[in-house]
C-alpha positions as CSV (number, residue, x, y, z in Angstrom):
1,X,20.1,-42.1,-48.3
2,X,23.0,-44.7,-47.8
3,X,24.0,-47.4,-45.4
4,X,27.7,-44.6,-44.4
5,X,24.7,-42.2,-43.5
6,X,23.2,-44.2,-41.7
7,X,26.1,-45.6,-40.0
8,X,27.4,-42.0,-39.0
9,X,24.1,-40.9,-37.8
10,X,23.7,-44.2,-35.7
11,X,27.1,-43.2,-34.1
12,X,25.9,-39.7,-33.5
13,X,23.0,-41.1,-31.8
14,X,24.8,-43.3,-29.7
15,X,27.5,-41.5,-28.6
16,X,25.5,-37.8,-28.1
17,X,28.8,-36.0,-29.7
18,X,29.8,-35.1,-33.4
19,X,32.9,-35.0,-31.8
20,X,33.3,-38.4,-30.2
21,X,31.7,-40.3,-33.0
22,X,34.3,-38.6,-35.2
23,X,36.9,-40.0,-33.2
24,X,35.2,-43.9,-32.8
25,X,34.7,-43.5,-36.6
26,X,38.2,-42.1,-37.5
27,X,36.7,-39.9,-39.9
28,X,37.3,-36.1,-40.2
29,X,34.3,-34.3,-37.8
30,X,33.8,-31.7,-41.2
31,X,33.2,-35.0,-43.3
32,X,30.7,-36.8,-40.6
33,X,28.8,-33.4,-40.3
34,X,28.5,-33.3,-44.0
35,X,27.2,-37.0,-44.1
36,X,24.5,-36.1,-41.3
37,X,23.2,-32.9,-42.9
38,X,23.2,-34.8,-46.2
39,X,20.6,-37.0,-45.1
40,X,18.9,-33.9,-43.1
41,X,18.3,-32.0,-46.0
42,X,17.1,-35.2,-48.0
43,X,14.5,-36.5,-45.5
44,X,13.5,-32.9,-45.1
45,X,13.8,-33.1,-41.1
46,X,16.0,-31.9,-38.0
47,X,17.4,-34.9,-36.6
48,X,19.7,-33.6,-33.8
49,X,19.2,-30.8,-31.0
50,X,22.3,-29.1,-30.7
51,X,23.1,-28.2,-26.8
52,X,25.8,-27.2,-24.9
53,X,27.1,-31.0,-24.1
54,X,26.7,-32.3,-27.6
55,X,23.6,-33.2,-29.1
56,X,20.4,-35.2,-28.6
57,X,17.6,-36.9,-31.2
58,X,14.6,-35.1,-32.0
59,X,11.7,-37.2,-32.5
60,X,12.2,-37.6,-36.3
61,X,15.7,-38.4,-35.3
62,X,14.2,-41.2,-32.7
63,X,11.9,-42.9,-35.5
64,X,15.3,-42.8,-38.1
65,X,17.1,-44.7,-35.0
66,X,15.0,-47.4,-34.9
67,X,14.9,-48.1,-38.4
68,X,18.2,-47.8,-38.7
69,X,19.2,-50.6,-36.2
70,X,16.5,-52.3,-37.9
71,X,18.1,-51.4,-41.3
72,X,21.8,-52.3,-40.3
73,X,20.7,-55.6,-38.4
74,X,19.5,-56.6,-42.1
75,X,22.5,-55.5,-43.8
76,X,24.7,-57.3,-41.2
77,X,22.4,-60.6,-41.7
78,X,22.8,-60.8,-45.1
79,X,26.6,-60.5,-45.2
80,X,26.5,-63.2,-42.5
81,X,23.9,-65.2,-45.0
82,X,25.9,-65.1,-47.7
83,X,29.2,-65.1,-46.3
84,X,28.8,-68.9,-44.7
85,X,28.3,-72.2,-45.9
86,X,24.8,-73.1,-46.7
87,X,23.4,-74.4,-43.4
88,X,26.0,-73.4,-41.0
89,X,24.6,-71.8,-37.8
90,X,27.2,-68.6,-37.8
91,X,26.9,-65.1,-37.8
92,X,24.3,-63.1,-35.3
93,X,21.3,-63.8,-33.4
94,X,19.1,-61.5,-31.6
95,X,16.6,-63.3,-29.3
96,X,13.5,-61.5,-27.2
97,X,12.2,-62.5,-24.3
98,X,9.1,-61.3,-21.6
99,X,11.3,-60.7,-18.3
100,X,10.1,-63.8,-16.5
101,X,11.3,-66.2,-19.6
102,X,14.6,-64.2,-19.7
103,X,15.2,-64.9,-16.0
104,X,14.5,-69.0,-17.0
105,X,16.0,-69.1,-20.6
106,X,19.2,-66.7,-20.7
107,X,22.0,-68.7,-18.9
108,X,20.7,-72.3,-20.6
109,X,21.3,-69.9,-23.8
110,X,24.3,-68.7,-23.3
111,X,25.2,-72.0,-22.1
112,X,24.6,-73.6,-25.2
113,X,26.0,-71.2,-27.4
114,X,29.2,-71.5,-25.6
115,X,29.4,-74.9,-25.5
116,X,28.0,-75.6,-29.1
117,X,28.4,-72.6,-31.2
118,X,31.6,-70.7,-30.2
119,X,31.6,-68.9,-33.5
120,X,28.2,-67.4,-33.3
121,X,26.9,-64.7,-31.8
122,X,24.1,-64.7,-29.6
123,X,22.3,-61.2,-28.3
124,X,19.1,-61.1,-25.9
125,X,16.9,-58.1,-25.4
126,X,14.1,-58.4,-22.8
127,X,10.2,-56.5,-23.2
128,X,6.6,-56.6,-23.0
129,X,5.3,-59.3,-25.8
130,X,3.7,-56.2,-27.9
131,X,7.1,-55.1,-28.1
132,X,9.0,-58.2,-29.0
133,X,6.5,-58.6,-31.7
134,X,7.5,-55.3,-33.0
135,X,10.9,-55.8,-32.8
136,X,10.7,-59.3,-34.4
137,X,8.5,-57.5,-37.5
138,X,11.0,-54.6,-37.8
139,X,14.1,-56.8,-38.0
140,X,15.3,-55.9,-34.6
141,X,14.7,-59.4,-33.1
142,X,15.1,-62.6,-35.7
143,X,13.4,-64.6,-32.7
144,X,10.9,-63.9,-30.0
145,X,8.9,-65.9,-27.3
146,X,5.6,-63.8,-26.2
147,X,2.6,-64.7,-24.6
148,X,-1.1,-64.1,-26.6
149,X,0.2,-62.6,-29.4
150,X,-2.6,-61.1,-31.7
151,X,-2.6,-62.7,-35.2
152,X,-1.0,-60.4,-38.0
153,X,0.5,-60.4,-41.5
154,X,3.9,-59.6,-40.5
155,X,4.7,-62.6,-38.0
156,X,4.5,-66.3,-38.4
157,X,3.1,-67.6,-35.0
158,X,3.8,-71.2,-33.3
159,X,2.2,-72.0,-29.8
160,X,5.0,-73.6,-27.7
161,X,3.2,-74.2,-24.1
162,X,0.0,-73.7,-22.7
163,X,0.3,-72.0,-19.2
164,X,-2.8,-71.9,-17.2
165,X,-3.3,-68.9,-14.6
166,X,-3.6,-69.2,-10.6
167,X,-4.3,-66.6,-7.6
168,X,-1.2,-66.2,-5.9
169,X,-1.0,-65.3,-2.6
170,X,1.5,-64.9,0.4
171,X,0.5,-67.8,3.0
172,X,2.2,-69.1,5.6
173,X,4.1,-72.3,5.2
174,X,1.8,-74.5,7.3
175,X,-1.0,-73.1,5.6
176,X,0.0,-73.5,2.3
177,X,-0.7,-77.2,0.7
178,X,-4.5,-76.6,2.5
179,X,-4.6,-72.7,0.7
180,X,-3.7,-74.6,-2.7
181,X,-7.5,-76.0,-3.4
182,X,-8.9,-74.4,-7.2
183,X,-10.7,-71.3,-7.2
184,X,-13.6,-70.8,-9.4
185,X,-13.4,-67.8,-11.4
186,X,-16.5,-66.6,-10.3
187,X,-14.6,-65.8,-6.9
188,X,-11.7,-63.6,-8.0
189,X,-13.9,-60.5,-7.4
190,X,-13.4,-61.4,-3.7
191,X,-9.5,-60.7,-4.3
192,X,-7.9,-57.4,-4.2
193,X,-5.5,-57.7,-7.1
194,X,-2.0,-56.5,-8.2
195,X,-2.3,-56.6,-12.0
196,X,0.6,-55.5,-15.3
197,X,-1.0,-52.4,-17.3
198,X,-3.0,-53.1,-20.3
199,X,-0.3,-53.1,-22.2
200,X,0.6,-56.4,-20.6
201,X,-0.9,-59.5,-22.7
202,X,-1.5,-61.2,-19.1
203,X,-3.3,-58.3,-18.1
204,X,-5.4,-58.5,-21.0
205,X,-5.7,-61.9,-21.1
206,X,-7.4,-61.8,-17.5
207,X,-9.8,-58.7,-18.4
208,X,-10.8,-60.4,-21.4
209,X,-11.8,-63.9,-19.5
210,X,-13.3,-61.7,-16.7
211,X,-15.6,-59.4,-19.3
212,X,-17.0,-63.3,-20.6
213,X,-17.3,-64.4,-17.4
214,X,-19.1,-61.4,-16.1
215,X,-16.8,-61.2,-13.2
216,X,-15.8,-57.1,-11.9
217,X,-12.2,-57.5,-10.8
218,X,-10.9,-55.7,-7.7
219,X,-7.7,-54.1,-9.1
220,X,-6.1,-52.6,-5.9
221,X,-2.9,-51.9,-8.0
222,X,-1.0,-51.3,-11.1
223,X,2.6,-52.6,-11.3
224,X,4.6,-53.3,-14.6
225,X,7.2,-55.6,-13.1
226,X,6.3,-58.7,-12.3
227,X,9.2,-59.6,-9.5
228,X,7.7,-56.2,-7.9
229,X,4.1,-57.8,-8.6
230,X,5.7,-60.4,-6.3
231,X,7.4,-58.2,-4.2
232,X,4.1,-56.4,-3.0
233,X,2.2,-59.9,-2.7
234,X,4.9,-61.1,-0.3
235,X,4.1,-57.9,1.7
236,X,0.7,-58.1,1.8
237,X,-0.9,-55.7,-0.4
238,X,-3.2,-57.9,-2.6
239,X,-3.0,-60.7,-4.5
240,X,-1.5,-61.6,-8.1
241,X,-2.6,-63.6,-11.2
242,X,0.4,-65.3,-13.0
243,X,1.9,-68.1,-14.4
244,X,3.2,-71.2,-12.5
245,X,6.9,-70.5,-14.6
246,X,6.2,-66.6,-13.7
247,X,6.2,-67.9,-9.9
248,X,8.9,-70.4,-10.4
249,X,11.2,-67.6,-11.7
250,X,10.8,-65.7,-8.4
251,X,13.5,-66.4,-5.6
252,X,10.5,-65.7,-3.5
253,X,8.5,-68.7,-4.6
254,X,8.9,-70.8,-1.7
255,X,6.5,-67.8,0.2
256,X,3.6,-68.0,-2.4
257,X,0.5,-70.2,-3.2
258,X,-1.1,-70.4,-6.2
259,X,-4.6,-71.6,-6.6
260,X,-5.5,-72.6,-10.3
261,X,-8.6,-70.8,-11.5
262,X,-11.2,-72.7,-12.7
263,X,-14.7,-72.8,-14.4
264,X,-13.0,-71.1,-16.6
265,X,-9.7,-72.0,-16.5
266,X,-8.1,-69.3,-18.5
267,X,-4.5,-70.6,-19.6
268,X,-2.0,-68.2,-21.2
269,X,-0.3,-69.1,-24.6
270,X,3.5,-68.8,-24.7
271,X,4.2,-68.3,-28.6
272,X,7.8,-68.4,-30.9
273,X,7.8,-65.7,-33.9
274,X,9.5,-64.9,-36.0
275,X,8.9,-62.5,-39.3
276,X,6.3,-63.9,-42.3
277,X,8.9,-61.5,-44.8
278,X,12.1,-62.3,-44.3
279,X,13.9,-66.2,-44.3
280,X,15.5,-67.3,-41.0
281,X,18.9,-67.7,-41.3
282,X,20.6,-71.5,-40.6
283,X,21.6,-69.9,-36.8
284,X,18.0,-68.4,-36.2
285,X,16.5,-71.7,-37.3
286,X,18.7,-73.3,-34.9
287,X,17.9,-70.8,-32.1
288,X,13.7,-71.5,-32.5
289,X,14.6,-75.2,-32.0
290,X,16.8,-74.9,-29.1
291,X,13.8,-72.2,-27.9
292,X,11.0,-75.1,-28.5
293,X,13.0,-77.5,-26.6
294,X,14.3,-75.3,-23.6
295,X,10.0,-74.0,-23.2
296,X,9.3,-78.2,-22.9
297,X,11.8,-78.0,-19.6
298,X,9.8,-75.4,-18.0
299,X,7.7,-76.1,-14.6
300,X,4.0,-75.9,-15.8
């Protein structure tokens, strides 16, 4: 296996055509097949479906995709690495974010690089905090913010901000500074809910604290997206447990109330990471400090 296999088969995979990536490539289609099979026959696996508009990943092909990005990501670091002065912040950075940080952080990011770093590149990819921590171990991410990460040998965790959790509810605006009193945990059974799935580290942040409290939650419903989370609470169908930033980050957040939980008052962790294995580059380093100062700026 080398990186022009890769490289080819990456193209393949992104462009669904032997045929197109030829052309992109400007390589002979013969040549790029031979490179593709090459690496077939050596991994022992069918990477492509061939169909009658081009061609699609299997799922060996799927798994080789990621690691490859992964794989070429590293390469391009370490020409980047090597190829500037020792603690100039050049080259490429790729930055993950939960959706309602992304909504808060990208254009003071893109801001910033613009302004201070013209001649670095800055990409952000958005996900679920399990995924970002993936991403960041994998060498698809060289930075991440997540929320209540689990502790693990492949990342090196800091805790940035400490975000404590409120029921929000849709209340009307004379009735809102009154509806803003703490409510004790105890009480959130009496609260049809609009929860993330489990996948979602708030989601099992809240059934964690609920499980010591001995509390039985009323989950009414299961939504991913937490701007439809909002969505439905505005409408009336239940009631949501988030973030003061996650409510700030809504255009709708002059509609809501959010009553902080207490006895306990569960608090979610929002976390920079970045790999245990591989150094951070001088433009990565500078990205976790501009992350740790633009977390300080946000409403808590």
């Amino acid at each position: 296996m080398n990186l022009k296999q890769l490289e080819y088969f990456m193209h393949v995979a992104e462009l669904g055509s032997f045929s197109k990536a030829a052309m992109v490539l400007d390589v002979a289609q013969p040549a790029l097949s031979r490179q593709v099979r090459g690496l077939e026959t050596e991994l022992r696996q069918q990477l492509f479906l061939r169909n009658g508009r081009g061609v699609a990943l299997t799922e060996a092909g799927r798994r080789l995709f990621d690691h490859s990005v992964a794989i070429m990501q590293m390469v391009a670091h370490a020409r980047e690495d090597l190829g500037a002065s020792r603690d100039a912040p050049v080259g490429r950075v790729t930055i993950g974010l939960p959706p309602s940080i992304a909504r808060q952080l990208t254009l003071p990011l893109i801001d910033h690089f613009k302004r201070a770093l013209p001649a670095a590149r800055l990409a952000i990819v958005e996900g679920l905090s399990s995924h970002i921590v993936e991403w960041v171990t994998t060498g698809r991410a060289d930075v991440g913010l997540v929320y209540n990460p689990d502790a693990q040998s492949g990342i090196e965790i800091t805790p940035l901000l400490q975000e404590p959790l409120g029921l929000v509810s849709h209340a009307p605006t004379a009735k809102r500074r009154a509806a803003a009193a703490p409510l004790p945990f105890k009480d959130l059974s009496d609260y049809p809910l609009i929860v993330p799935e489990r996948v979602h580290a708030m989601r099992r942040l809240l059934e964690n604290e609920a499980a010591l409290a001995g509390v039985k939650l009323d989950i009414a419903w299961e939504v991913s997206s937490v701007p439809s989370i909002i969505e439905l609470v505005c409408a009336g169908y239940g009631h949501a447990v988030l973030t003061r930033s996650g409510v700030a980050a809504s255009p709708r957040a002059t509609e809501l109330v959010m009553r902080p939980l207490v006895d306990p008052a569960p608090a979610s962790a929002l976390c920079l990471v970045v790999s245990a294995t591989r150094r951070p580059t001088p433009l990565a380093q500078h990205a976790m400090r501009l992350l740790t100062d633009l977390v300080k700026q946000l409403p808590t």
